[in-house]
C-alpha positions as protocol buffer text, in pm:
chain_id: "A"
residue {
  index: 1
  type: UNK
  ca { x: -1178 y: 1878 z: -6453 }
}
residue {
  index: 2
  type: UNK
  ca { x: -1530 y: 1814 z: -6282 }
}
residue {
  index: 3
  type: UNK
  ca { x: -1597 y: 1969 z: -5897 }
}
residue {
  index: 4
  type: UNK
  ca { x: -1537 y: 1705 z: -5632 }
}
residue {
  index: 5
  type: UNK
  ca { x: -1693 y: 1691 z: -5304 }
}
residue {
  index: 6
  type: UNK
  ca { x: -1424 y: 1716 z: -5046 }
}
residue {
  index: 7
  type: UNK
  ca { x: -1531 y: 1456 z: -4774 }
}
residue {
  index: 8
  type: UNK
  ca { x: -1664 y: 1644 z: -4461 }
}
residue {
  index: 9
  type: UNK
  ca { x: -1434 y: 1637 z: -4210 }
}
residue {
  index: 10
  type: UNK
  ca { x: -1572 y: 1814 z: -3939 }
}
residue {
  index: 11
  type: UNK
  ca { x: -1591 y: 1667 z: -3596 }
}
residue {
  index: 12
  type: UNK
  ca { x: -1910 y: 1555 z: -3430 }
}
residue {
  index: 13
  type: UNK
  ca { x: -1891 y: 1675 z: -3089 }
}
residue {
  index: 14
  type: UNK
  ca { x: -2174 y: 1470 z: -2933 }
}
residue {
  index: 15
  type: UNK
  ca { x: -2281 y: 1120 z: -2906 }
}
residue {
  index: 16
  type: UNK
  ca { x: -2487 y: 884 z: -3103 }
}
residue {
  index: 17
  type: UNK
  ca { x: -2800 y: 1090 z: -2924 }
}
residue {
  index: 18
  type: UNK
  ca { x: -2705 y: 1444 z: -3039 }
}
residue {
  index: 19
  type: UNK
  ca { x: -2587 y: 1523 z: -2689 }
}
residue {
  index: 20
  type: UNK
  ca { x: -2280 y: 1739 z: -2609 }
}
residue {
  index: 21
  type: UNK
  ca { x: -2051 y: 1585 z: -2393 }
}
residue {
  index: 22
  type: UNK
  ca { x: -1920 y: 1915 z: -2259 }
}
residue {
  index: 23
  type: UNK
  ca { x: -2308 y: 2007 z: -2174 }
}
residue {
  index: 24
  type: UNK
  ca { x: -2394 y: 1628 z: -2061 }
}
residue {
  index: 25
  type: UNK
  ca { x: -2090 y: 1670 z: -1781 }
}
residue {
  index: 26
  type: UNK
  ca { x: -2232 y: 1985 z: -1678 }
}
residue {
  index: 27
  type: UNK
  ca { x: -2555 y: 1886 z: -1647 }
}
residue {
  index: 28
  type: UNK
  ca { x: -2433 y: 1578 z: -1419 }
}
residue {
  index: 29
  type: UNK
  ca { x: -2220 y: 1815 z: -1219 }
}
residue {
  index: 30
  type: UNK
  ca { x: -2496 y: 2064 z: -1139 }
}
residue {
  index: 31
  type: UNK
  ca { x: -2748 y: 1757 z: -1026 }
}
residue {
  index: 32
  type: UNK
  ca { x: -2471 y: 1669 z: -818 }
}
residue {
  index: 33
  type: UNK
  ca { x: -2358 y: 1973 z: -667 }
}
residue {
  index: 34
  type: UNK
  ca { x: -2727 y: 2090 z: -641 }
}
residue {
  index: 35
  type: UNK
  ca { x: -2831 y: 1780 z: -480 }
}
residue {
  index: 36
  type: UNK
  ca { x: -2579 y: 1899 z: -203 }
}
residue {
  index: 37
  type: UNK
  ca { x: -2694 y: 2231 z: -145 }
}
residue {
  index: 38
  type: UNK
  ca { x: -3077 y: 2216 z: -170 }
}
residue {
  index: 39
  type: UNK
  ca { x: -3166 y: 1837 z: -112 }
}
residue {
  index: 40
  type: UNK
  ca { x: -3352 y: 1559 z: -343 }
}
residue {
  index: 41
  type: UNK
  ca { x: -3698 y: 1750 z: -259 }
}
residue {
  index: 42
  type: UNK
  ca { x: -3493 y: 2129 z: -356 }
}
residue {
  index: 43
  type: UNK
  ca { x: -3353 y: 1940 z: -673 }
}
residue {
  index: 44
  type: UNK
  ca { x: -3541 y: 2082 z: -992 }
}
residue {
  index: 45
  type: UNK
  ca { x: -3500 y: 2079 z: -1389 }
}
residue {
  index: 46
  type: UNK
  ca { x: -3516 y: 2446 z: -1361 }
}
residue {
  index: 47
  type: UNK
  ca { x: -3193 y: 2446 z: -1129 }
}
residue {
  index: 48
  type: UNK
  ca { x: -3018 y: 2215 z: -1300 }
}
residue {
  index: 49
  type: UNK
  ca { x: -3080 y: 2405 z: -1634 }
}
residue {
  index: 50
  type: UNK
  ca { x: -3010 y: 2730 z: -1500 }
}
residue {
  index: 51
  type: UNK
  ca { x: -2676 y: 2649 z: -1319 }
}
residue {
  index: 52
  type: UNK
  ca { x: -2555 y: 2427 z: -1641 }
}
residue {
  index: 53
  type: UNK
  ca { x: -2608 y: 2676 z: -1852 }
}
residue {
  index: 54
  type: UNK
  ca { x: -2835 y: 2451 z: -2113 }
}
residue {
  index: 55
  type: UNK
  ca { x: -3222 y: 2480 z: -2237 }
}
residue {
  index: 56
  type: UNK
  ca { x: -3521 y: 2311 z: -1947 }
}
residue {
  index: 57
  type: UNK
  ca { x: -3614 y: 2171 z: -2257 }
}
residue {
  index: 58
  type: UNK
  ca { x: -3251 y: 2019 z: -2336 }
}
residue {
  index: 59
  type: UNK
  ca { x: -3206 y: 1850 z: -2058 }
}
residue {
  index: 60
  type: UNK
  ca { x: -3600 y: 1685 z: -2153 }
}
residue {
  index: 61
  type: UNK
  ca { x: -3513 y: 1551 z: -2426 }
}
residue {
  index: 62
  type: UNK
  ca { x: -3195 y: 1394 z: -2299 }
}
residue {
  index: 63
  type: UNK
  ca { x: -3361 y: 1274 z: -1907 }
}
residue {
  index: 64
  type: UNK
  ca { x: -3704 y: 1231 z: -1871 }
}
residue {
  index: 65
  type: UNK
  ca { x: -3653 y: 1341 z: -1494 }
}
residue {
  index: 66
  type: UNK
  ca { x: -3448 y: 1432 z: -1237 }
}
residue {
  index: 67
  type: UNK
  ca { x: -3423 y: 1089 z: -1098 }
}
residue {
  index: 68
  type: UNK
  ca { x: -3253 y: 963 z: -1408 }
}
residue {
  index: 69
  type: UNK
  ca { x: -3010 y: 1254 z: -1401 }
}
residue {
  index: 70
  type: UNK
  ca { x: -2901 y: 1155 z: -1094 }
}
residue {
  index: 71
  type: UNK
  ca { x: -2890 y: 786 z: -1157 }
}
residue {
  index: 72
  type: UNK
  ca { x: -2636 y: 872 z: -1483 }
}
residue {
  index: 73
  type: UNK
  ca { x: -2434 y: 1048 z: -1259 }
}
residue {
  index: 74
  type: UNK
  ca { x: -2431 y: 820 z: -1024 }
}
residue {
  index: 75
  type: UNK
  ca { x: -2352 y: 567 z: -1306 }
}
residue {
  index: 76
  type: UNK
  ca { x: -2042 y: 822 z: -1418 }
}
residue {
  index: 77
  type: UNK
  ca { x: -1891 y: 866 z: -1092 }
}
residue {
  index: 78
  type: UNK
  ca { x: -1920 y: 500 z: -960 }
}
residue {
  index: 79
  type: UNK
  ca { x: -1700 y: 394 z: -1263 }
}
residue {
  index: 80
  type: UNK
  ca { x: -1468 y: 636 z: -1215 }
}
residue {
  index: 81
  type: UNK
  ca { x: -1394 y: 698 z: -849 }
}
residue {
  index: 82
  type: UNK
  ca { x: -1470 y: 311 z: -728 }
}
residue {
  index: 83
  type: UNK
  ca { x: -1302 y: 66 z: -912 }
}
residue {
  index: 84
  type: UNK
  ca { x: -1035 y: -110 z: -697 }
}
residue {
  index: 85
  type: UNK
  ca { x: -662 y: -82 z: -712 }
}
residue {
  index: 86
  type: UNK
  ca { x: -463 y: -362 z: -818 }
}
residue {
  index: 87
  type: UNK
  ca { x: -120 y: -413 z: -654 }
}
residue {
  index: 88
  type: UNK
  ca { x: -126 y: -754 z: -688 }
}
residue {
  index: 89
  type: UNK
  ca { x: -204 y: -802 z: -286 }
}
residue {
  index: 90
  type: UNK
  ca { x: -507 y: -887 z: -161 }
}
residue {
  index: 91
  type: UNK
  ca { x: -491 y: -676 z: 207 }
}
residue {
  index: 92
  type: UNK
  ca { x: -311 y: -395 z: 23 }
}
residue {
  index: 93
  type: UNK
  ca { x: -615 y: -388 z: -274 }
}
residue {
  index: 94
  type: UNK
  ca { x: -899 y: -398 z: -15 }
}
residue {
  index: 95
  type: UNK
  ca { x: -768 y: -159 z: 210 }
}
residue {
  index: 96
  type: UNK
  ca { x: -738 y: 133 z: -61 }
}
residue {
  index: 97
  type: UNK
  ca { x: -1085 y: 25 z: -227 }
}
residue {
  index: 98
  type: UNK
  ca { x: -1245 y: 31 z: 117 }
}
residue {
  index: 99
  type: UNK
  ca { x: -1106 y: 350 z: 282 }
}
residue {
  index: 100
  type: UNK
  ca { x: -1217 y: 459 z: -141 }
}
residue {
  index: 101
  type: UNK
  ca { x: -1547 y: 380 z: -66 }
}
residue {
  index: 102
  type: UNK
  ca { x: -1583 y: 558 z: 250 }
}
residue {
  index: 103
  type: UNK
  ca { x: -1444 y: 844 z: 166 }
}
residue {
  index: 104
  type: UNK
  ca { x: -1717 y: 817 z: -146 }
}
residue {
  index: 105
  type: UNK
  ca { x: -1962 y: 758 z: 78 }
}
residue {
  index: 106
  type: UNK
  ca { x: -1922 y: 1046 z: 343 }
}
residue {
  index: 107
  type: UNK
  ca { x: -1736 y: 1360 z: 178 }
}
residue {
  index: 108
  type: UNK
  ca { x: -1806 y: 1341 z: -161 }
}
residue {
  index: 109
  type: UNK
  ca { x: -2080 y: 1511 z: -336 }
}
residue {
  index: 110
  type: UNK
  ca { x: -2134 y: 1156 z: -546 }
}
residue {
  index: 111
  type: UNK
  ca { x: -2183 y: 999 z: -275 }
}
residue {
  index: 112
  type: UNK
  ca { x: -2475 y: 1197 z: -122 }
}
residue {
  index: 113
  type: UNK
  ca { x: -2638 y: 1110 z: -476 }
}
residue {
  index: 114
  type: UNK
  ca { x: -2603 y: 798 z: -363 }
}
residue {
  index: 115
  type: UNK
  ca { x: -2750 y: 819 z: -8 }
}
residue {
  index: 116
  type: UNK
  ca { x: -2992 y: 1033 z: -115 }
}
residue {
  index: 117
  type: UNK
  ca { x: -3095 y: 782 z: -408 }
}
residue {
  index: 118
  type: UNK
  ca { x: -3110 y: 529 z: -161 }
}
residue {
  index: 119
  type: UNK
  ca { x: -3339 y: 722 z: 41 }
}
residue {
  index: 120
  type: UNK
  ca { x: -3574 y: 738 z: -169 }
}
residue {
  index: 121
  type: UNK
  ca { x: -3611 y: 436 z: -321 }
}
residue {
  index: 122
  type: UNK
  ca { x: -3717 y: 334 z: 49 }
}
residue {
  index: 123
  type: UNK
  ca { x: -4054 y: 447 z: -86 }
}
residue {
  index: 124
  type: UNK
  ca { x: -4052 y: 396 z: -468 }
}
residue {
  index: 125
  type: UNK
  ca { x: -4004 y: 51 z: -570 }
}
residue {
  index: 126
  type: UNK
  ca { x: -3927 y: 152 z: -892 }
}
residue {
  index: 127
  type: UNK
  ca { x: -3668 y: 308 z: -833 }
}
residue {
  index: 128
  type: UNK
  ca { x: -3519 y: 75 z: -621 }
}
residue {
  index: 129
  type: UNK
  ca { x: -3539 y: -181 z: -871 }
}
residue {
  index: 130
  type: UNK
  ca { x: -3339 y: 48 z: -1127 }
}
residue {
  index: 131
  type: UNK
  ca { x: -3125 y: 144 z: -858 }
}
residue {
  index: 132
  type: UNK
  ca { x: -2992 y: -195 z: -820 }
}
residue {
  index: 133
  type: UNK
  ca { x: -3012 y: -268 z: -1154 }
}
residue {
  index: 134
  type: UNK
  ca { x: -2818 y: 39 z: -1308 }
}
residue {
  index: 135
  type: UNK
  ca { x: -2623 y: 116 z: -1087 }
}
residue {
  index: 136
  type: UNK
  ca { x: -2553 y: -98 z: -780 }
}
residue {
  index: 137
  type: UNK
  ca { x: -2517 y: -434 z: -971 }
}
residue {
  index: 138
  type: UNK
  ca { x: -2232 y: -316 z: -1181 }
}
residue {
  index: 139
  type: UNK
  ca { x: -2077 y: -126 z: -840 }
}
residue {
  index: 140
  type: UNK
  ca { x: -2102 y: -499 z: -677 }
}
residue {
  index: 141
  type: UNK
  ca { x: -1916 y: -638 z: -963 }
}
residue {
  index: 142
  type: UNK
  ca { x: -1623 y: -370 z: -907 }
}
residue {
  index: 143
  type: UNK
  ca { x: -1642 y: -464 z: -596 }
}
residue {
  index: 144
  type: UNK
  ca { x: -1555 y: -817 z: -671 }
}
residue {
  index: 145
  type: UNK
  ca { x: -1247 y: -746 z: -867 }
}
residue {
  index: 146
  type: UNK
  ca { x: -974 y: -788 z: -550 }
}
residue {
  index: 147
  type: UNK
  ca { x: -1113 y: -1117 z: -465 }
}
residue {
  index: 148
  type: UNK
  ca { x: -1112 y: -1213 z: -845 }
}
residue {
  index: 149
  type: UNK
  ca { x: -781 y: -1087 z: -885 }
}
residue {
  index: 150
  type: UNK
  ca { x: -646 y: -1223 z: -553 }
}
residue {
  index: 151
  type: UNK
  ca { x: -816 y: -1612 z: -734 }
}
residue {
  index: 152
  type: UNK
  ca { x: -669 y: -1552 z: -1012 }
}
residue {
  index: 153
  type: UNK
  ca { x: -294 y: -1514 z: -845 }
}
residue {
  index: 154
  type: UNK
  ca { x: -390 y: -1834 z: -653 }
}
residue {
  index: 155
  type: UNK
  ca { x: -415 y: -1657 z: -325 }
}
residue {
  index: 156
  type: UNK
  ca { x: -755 y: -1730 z: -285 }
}
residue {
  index: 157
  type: UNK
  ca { x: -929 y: -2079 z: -348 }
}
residue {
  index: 158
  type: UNK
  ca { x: -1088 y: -2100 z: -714 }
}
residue {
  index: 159
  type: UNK
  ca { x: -1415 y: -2226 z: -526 }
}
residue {
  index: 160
  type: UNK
  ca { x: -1458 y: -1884 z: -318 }
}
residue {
  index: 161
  type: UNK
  ca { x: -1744 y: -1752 z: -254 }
}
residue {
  index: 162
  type: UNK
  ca { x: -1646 y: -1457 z: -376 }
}
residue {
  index: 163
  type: UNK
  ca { x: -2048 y: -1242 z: -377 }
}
residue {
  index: 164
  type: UNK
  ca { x: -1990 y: -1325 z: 37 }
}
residue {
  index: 165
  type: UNK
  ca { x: -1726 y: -1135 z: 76 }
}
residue {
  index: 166
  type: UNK
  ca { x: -1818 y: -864 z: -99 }
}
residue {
  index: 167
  type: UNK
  ca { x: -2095 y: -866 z: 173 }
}
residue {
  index: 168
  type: UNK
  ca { x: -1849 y: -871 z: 452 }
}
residue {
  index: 169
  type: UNK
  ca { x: -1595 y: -671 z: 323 }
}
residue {
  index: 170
  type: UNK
  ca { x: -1855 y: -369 z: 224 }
}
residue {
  index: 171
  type: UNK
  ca { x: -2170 y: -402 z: 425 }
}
residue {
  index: 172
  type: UNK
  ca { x: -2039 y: -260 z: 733 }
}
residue {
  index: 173
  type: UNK
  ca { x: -1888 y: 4 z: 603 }
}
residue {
  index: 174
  type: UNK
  ca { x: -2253 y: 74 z: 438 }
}
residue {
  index: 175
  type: UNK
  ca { x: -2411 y: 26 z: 764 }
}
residue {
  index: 176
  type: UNK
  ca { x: -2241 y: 245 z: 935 }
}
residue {
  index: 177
  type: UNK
  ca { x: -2285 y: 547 z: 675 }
}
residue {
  index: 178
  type: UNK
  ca { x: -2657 y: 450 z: 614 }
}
residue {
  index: 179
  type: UNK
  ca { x: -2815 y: 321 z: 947 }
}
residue {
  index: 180
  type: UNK
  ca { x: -2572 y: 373 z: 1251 }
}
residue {
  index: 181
  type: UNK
  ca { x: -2395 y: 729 z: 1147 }
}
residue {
  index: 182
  type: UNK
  ca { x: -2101 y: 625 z: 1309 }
}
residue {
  index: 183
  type: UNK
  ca { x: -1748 y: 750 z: 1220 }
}
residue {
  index: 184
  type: UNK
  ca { x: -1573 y: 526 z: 950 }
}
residue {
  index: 185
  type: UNK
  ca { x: -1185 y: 598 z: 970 }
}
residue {
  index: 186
  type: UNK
  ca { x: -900 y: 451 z: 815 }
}
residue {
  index: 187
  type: UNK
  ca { x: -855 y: 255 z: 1086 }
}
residue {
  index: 188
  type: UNK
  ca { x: -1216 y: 121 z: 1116 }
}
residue {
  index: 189
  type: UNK
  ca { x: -1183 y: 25 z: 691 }
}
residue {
  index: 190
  type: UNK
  ca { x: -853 y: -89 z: 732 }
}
residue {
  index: 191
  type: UNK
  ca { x: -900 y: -337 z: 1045 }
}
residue {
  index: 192
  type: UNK
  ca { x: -1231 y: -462 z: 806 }
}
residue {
  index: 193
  type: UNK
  ca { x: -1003 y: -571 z: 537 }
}
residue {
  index: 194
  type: UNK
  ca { x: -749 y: -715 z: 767 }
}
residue {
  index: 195
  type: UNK
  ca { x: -1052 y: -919 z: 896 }
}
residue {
  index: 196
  type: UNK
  ca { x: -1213 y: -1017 z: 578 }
}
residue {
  index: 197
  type: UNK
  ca { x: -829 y: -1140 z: 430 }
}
residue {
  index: 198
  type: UNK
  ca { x: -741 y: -1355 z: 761 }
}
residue {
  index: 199
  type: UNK
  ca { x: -1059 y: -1478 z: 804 }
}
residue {
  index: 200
  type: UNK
  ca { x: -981 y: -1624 z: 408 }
}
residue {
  index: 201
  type: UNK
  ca { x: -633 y: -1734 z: 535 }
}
residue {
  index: 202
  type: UNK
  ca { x: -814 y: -1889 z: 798 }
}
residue {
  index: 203
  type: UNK
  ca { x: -625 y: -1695 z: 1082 }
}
């Protein structure tokens, strides 16, 4: 009887770009916690490398900079820590998902990507364009979910203008992390949602 080639069953343990997920997530976790500690201007390759544990000249060939580790990050931790409950309530959906986004927005390490991302991009259009579009487009569209949900149940209109209150429902809670620095609490998010959901109900 001839040889035969077993077939090669060995598992790949990277992606379609030769990248360990394993060393990917550790890479994303040392942007973010070293984002926290030394600042966007303290953030390096070299840091991120070292406290990884992976080659400079890895993480090269996977990011061409530090911006676009942080923006995958970002990208990572958006879809996993903001996407809205769904109860099948409107109030009870947009209370969670807004006290979520505080909370992502003020103590976690994700979120000072975020600020300090948004920082930044004050002064680099470029960034501010793929800000939006990788990352803060597909967070809006999350963000629409409770009001798509809550149209889909019939308790809102079909013909609401759903990208408005997305607006109202989220921009003061960005406003006051980004511009004012004033405390938002439970009760602050909550009392938003109860506004944005009566002011549909017309109450």
């Amino acid at each position: 009887m001839g040889n035969t080639t077993a077939p090669d069953t060995r598992r790949h343990h990277g992606n379609r770009y030769g990248r360990s997920e394993d060393a990917r997530r550790a890479v994303l976790e040392a942007a973010d916690d070293l984002l926290v500690e030394h600042g966007f201007a303290g953030l390096t390759i070299e840091r991120i490398a070292a406290a990884a544990g992976v080659a400079k000249q890895t993480i090269y060939r996977w990011w061409p900079s530090k911006v676009d580790i942080l923006l995958d990050a970002l990208g990572d931790d958006l879809a996993e820590e903001l996407v809205p409950p769904d109860h099948g309530d409107l109030r009870r959906d947009l209370r969670e998902h807004l006290a979520a986004v505080a909370t992502f927005l003020t103590t976690a390490d994700a979120g000072a990507v975020f600020r300090a991302l948004i920082g930044q991009a004050q002064h680099d259009p470029e960034l501010a364009a793929r800000l939006r579009a990788e990352q803060i487009h597909g967070q809006h569209e999350r963000d629409r979910l409770p009001f798509e949900r809550a149209v889909a149940r019939g308790e809102l209109p079909a013909d609401t203008e759903l990208d408005s209150l997305v607006e109202q429902a989220i921009g003061p809670v960005h406003y006051r992390v980004l511009v004012t620095g004033a405390p938002v609490t439970r009760e602050f998010t909550d009392a938003l949602a109860d506004r944005v959901v009566n002011a549909c109900a017309g109450i």
